[in-house]
GUSEFI-811520 format. One line per 5 residues: their letters; for each residue y negated, x negated, z negated of N, C-alpha, C. Coordinates in steps of 0.2 Angstrom, whole numbers, plus 5000, padded with zeros to 4 digits. Example, Ala and Ser with C-alpha at 12.3 -4.5 7.8 and 13.67 -1.06 7.14 Angstrom:
<recs>
as = 5028:4934:4961:5022:4938:4961:5016:4934:4961; 5011:4936:4965:5005:4932:4964:5000:4936:4961
</recs>
This chain:
<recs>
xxxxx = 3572:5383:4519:3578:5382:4515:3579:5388:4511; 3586:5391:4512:3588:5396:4506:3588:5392:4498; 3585:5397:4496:3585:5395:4490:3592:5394:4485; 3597:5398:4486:3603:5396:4485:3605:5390:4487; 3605:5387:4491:3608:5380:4494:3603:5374:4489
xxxxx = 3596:5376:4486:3592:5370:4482:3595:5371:4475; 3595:5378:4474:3599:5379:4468:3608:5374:4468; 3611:5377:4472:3616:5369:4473:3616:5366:4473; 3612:5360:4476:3610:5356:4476:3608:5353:4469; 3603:5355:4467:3602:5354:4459:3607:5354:4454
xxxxx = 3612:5359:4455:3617:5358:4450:3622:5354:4451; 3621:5350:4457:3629:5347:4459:3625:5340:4457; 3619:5339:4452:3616:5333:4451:3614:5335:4443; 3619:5339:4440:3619:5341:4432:3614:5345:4429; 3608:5349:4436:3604:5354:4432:3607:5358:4431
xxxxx = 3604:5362:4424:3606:5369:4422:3600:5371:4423; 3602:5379:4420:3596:5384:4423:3595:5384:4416; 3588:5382:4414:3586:5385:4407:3582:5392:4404; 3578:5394:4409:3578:5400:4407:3572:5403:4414; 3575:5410:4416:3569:5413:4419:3564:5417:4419
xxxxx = 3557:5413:4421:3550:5417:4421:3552:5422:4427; 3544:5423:4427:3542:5431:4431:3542:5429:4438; 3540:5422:4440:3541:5421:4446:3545:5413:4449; 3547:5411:4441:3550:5405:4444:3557:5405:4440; 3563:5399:4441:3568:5400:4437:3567:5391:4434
xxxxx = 3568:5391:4428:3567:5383:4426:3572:5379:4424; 3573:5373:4427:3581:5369:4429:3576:5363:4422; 3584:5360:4421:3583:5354:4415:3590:5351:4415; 3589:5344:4417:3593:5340:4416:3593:5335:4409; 3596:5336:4402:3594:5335:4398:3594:5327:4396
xxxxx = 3600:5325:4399:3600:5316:4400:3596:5314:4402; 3590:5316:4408:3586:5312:4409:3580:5315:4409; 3580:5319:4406:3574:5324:4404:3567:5323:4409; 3572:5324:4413:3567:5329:4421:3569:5339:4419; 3560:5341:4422:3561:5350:4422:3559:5351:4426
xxxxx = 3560:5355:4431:3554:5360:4437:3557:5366:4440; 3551:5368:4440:3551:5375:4442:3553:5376:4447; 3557:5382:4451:3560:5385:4458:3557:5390:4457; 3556:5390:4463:3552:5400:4466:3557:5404:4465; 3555:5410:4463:3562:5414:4465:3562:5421:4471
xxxxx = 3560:5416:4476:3559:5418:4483:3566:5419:4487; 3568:5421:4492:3574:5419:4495:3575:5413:4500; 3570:5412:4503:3566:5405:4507:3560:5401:4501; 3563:5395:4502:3559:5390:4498:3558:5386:4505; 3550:5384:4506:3547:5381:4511:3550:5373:4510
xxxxx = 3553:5369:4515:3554:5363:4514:3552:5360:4510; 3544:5356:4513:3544:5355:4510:3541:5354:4502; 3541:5361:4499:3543:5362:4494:3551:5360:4492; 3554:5358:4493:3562:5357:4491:3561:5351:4489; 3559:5346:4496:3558:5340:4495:3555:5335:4489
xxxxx = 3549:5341:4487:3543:5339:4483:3549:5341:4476; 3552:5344:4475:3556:5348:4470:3560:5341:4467; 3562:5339:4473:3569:5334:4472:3564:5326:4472; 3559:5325:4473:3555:5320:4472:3555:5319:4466; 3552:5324:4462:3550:5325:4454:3556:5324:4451
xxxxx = 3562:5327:4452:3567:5325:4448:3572:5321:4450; 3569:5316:4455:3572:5310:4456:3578:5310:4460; 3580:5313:4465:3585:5315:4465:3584:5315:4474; 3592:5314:4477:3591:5314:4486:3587:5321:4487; 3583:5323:4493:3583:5326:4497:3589:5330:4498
xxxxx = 3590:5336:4498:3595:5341:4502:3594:5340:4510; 3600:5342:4512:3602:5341:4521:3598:5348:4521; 3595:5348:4527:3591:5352:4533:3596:5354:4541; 3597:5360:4541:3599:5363:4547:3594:5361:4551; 3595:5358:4556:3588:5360:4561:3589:5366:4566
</recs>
């Protein structure tokens, strides 16, 4: 998965980007005070996405096959 489209994805569910490290960028949705880390890769391994969106409680992003 491009990393942009999780990045999307995360924010059309109220994350903001809180600030970024040396290899990751860190989202926070302050309402319900879920944090996690994104790679700052340009491919993020599925499922890495899916593990992303588990922790913050949130659907799964759609998959091109």
């Amino acid at each position: 998965m491009k990393r942009r489209d999780l990045i999307r994805h995360l924010e059309a569910y109220s994350y903001q980007l809180l600030r970024e490290d040396g290899n990751h960028s860190i989202y926070i949705n302050r309402a319900v005070q879920k944090v996690s880390a994104v790679p700052r890769h340009r491919e993020i391994n599925d499922f890495l996405a899916q593990k992303i969106c588990h922790d913050l409680q949130i659907p799964e992003p759609y998959r091109n096959p």
